[in-house]
N, C-alpha and C positions, 0 to 999 in steps of 0.2 A: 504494500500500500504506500505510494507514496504521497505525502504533502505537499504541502503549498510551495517552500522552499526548492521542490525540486524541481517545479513550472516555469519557476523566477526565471530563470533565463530564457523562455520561448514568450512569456508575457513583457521582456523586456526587450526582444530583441526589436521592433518596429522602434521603438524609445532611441537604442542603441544605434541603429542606424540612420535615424533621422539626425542624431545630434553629431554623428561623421559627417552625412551630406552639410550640414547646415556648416562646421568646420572649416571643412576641407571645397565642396563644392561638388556643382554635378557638370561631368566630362561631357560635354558637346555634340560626340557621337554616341547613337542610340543603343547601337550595336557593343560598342566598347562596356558603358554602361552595363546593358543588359547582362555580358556576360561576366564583366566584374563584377554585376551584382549575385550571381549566380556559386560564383566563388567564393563571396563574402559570407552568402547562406550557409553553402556547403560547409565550410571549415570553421564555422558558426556555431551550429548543430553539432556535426560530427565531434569536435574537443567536448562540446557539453554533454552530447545524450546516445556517442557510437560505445554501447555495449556499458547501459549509464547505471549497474553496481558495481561498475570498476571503476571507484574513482579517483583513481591515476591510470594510467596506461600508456605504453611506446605507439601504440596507434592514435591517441589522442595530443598527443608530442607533434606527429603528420600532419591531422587537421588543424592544428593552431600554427605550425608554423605555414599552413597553407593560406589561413586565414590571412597574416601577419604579410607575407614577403610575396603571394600572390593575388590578395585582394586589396588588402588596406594601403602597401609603399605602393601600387602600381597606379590606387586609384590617386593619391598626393600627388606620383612624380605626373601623371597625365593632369589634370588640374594647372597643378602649379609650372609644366613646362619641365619640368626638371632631367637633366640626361644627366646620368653619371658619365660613363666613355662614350667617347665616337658623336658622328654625327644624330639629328633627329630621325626617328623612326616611322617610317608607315601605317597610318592608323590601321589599316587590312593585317601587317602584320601582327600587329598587336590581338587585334581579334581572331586572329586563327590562333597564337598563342594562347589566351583565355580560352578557345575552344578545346585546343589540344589538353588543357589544365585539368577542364569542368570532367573532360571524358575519362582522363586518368584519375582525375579522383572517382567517378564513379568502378570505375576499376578496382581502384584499392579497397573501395567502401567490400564488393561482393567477395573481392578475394579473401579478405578477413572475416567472411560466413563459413571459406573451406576448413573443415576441422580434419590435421593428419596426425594419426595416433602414433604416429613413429615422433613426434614430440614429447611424448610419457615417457621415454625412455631418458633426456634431458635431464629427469632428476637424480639418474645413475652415475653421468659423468664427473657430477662435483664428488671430490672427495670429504666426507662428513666430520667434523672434529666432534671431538665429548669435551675438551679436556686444553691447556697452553700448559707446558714447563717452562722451566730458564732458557730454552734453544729458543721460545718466543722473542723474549729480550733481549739473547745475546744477537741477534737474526736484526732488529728493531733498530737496533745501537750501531751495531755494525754497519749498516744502511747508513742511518745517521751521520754515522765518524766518515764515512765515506765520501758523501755529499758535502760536508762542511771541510773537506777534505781537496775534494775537488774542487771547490770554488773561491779555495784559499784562504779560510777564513774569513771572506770578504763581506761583510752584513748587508753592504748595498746589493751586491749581485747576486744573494741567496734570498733577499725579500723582494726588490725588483726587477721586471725585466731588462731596462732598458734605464743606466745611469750616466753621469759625465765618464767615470771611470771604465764605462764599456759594455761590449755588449756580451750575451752568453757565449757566443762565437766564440770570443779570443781563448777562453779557456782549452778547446777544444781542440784536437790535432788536424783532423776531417768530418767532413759530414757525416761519416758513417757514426763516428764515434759521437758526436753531436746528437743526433736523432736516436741511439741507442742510451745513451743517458739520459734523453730528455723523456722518451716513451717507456723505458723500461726501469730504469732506475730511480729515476726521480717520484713516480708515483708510489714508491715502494712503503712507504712512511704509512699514509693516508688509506691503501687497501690494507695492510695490516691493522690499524686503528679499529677499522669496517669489520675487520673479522673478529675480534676484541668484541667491540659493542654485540655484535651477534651473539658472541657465547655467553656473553654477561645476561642480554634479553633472553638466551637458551632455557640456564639453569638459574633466572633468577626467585623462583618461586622454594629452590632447594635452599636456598641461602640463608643464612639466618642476618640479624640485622647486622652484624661486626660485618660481618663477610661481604654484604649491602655497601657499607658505605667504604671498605677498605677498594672493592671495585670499581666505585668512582671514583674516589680520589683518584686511583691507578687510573683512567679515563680521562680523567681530565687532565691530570701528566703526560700521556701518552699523545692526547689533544693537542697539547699544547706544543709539543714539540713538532709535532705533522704538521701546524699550521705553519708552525715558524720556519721547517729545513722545504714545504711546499708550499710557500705563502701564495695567496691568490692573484699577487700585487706580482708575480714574477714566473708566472704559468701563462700560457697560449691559451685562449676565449675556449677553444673546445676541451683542454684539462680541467680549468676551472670549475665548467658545469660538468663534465663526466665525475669528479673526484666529490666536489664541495656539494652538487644535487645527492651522490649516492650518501654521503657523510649524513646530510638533513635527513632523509630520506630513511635513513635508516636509525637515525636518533631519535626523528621526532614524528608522534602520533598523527598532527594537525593533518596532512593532505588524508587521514583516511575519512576526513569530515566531505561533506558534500560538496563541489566547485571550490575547494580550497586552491586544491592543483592548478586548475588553469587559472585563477586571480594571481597564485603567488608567480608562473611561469610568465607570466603579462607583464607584471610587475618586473620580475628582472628581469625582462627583454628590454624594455622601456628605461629600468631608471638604474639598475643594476650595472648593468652589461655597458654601459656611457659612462657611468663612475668608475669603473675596471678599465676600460677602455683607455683611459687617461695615462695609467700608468704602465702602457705598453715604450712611450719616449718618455719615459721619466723626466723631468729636472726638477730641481728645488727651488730652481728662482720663475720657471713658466708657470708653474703648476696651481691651479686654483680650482676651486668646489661648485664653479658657477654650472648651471646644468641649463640647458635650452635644447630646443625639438630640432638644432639642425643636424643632429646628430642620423636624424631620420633621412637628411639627402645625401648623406657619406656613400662610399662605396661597401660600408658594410651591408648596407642593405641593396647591393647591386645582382642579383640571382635572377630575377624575371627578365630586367632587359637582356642581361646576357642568354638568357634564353630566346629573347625573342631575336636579338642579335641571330643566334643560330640558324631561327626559321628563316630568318629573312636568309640568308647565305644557303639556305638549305645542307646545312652541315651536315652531311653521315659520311662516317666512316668506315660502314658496315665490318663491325664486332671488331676493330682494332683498338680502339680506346679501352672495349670491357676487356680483350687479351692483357693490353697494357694493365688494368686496374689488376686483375685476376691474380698476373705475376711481378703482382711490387717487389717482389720481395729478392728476384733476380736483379742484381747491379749491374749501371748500364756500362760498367767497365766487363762485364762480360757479353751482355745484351744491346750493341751499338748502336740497332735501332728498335732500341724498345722506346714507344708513346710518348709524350709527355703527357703530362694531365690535360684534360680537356680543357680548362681558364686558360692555360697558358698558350693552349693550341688556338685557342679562338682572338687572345691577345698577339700573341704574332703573325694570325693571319691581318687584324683591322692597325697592326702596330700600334698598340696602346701601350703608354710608359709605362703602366705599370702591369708587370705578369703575372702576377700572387692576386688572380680574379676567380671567382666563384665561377662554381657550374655543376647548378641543383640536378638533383636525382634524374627530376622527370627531363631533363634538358640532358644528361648521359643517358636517357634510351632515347632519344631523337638523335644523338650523334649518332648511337651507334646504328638504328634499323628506323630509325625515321618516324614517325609516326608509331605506328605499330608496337615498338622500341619504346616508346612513354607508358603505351597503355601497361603493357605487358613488364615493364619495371614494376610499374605499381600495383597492378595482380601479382605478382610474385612478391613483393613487399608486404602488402596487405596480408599473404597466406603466411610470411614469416612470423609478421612482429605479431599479428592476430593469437598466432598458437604461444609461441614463447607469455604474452598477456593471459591469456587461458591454464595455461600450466602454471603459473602463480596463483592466477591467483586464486585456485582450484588447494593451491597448498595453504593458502591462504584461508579458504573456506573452512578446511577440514583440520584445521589451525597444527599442520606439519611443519614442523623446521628444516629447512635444509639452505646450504650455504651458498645454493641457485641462484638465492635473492639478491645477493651483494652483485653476481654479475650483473643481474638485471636491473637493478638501479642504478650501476655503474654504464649501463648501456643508453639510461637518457637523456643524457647531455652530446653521449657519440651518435646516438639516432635523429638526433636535429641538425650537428654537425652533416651527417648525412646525406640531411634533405639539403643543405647549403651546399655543398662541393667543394671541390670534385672528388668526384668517385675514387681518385687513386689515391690523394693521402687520408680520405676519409676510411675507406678498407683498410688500410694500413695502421692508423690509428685505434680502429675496433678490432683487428686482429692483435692488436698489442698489448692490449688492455685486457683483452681473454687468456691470450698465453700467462702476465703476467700474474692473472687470477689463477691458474691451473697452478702456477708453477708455484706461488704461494701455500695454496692451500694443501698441493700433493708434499710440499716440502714441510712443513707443519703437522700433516697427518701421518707422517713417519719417523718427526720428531717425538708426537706422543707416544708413540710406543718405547720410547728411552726414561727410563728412570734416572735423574739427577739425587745423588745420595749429598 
C-alpha cells in the first residue's frame, strides 16, 4: 500500500517542469521540444518509480543521469545558445539525436524486465568473511606507509590534486605506473574501511556494549585515516563518487527512506560535484567558495553535443572502438594500432584543443553499429545492471549478508561515470575497482584462517 509520499513526485512533476520552462525557457523548434520533453518525462519517472521498492538502484543512476545530461543541459545549452566545442549544430540533428535517446531508453527500460538466473550464482563469487585479525591492520598500515611513502611525505599532494608544488605526474616514472597507483593502490585504504563497516553491521547484534563502542572508535580511526591518505580534494570526479557514495552508502540508513537517493544524487551533481571540482587546479591565492550555475555550461556537462557531434559526422566504426574498449588492458607498446577512446577520436577528427572529451554510452553504440549500436547498448545495459539490482536487493529482502554489496555500491559512482564516457577508460576503471574488491576480500579470507598468538 503505498501513500501519499510516494505520489509526491508524479503530482509534482507538471509543478517541476513548469518552473524549468518558466527558468530556462521554451526552445523554438517544436520538434526539438517535443522530444526533449519526452526525455525529460522519461528519466523523470524512471529514477522515481522504475522498479519503485528499490529505493536506490544502478538503473535509477541511468534515468537520472538521462534526465540531467540528456534533457535538462540540452534543453539550457538550446535556449540559451550555448556550444561547448566546435561550430553550431543543426537543429535536424539534434532531433534525430533526442530521437535516437527517447528509443534507447525505451530499450533499456524493457531490457531490465529480462530476469537471467545465471545472476544467482553472483553471490558465490564474493568471498564471505566471519571474522579480521592483525593481517587486517598490518595489510591497512602497510597500504598506508606506502602511499605516504610514495608521495613523499608531501601533505599538499596527498590531500590535493592539483598544487603550486605539482602535479601527481611528477611522482611517477610512467603512465603505467601512474594509472596503476592511482586505480589500484590508492583506493586500497577506503575499500578496506567498507569491509570493516560490513563486518561490524554483520555481527553487530553478537556484541555486547564494550565490544559496540570499542568498534567505532576502531571506525572512526580507520575513517579517519582513509579520508586523509584518499582525501576527496585529491581523487579524479569518478573515484570520489565510486569510493565516498559506497562509504555513505554503506554507513548510512537514510537512502533506504523513500526519494532520498535521487534528492541526495541531484544535490551532489548540482552543488557537490562544482565545490570538488575547484580543487582539481588547486591554488591558495585563486581559490574561493563563490558557487554560480555556470558551472552548468562547462565542458563537464558536454556528453549530448558530443553525441550529436557524432550523428551529424555519422561516426561508426563498426565494432573497432568496443574491440579497442574490450582490450584496454593490452598496451599500445604492444598493440600499435589499438583505438583511442572514442572523445579523443571524435576530438581529433573536429581538432578540438582539448582531447580528455566525453563520449556517453549511448553515443559508443552509435560509433560503433550506428543506430542499432545505441538501442542495443542499452538493452544489454538495462539486462545487466536490472539483475545485478534484483540480486541485492533480493539479499536485501531476505535480510542475507554477503560482501556482494560493497561491490555494488562501489559500482554507483562507476555506473554514471559510465553513462559519461568513454567507454574505454570507463571499463577500465570498473574493471579495476572489481579486481581490487576480489583481491581484497580473497586476501582477507585466507588471512582469517591464520591465528595471530
Amino acid at each position: 500500500m503505498y501513500n501519499i509520499k510516494f505520489f509526491s513526485p508524479l503530482l509534482l512533476f507538471p509543478i517541476f517542469l513548469f518552473f524549468i520552462y518558466i527558468q530556462i525557457g521554451i526552445p523554438n523548434n517544436i520538434f526539438f521540444s517535443f522530444t526533449n520533453f519526452f526525455i525529460l518525462a522519461f528519466g523523470y519517472f524512471g529514477m522515481f518509480y522504475y522498479f519503485p521498492k528499490r529505493t536506490y538502484s544502478l538503473c535509477k543512476i541511468v534515468f537520472l543521469f538521462c534526465f540531467i545530461f540528456y534533457g535538462f543541459i540540452p534543453l539550457r545549452n538550446e535556449v540559451n545558445n550555448n556550444i561547448i566545442y566546435g561550430n553550431s549544430f543543426d537543429i535536424l540533428d539534434k532531433i534525430k539525436t533526442n530521437i535516437i535517446i527517447c528509443f534507447s531508453l525505451i530499450m533499456f527500460f524493457f531490457g531490465g524486465l529480462i530476469k537471467l538466473n545465471v545472476f544467482e550464482k553472483i553471490k558465490k563469487f564474493s568471498p564471505q568473511l566471519k571474522k579480521i585479525n592483525l593481517f587486517y591492520f598490518f595489510l591497512f598500515f602497510f597500504i598506508f606507509f606506502l602511499i605516504l611513502i610514495k608521495y613523499k611525505f608531501n601533505i599538499n599532494l596527498i590531500l590535493f590534486r592539483s598544487v603550486d608544488l605539482g602535479y601527481d605526474f611528477v611522482i611517477f616514472n610512467n603512465i603505467f605506473e601512474y594509472h596503476f597507483f592511482i586505480s589500484i593502490i590508492r583506493p586500497v585504504p577506503i575499500v578496506m574501511l567498507l569491509v570493516y563497516i560490513y563486518l561490524y553491521k554483520k555481527n553487530k547484534k553478537k556484541l555486547n556494549q564494550i565490544s559496540k563502542i570499542n568498534n567505532l572508535v576502531l571506525i572512526f580511526f580507520l575513517m579517519s585515516l582513509s579520508i586523509f591518505i584518499t582525501s576527496p580534494f585529491s581523487l579524479a570526479r569518478y573515484q570520489i563518487a565510486a569510493l565516498y557514495l559506497a562509504l555513505i552508502f554503506l554507513s548510512l540508513k537514510i537512502f533506504e527512506k523513500t526519494f532520498i537517493f535521487q534528492i541526495g544524487l541531484l544535490g551532489g551533481l548540482f552543488f557537490v560535484f562544482p565545490f570538488l571540482d575547484r580543487f582539481r587546479s588547486f591554488n591558495y591565492e585563486n581559490f574561493n567558495f563563490k558557487f554560480n550555475f555556470n558551472y552548468l555550461n562547462k565542458a563537464h556537462f558536454d556528453s549530448y553535443q558530443n553525441f550529436t557531434k557524432v550523428v551529424e559526422l555519422n561516426l561508426i566504426t563498426y565494432g573497432e572502438q568496443l574491440k579497442g574498449a574490450l582490450l584496454f588492458f593490452i598496451p599500445r607498446s604492444i598493440w600499435n594500432e589499438k583505438p583511442v577512446g572514442s572523445g579523443k577520436l571524435l576530438s581529433d577528427l573536429n581538432n578540438y584543443e582539448n582531447w580528455n572529451i566525453s563520449m556517453p554510452f549511448i553515443a559508443e553504440g552509435y560509433i560503433n553499429f550506428g543506430i542499432l549500436g545505441s538501442m542495443s547498448f542499452m538493452f544489454i545495459l538495462g539486462i545487466l545492471l536490472s539483475n545485478f539490482d534484483r540480486i541485492i536487493w533480493k539479499l536485501k529482502r531476505l535480510n542475507q549478508n554477503n560482501l556482494i554489496i560493497i561491490l555494488y555500491y562501489l559500482f554507483f559512482g562507476n555506473i554514471f561515470y559510465l553513462m559519461r564516457g568513454d567507454l574505454m577508460t570507463s571499463i577500465s576503471y570498473i574493471f579495476s575497482i572489481t579486481i581490487l574488491f576480489f583481491i581484497i576480500t580473497s586476501v582477507l579470507r585466507i588471512a582469517e584462517r591464520v591465528t595471530f598468538k
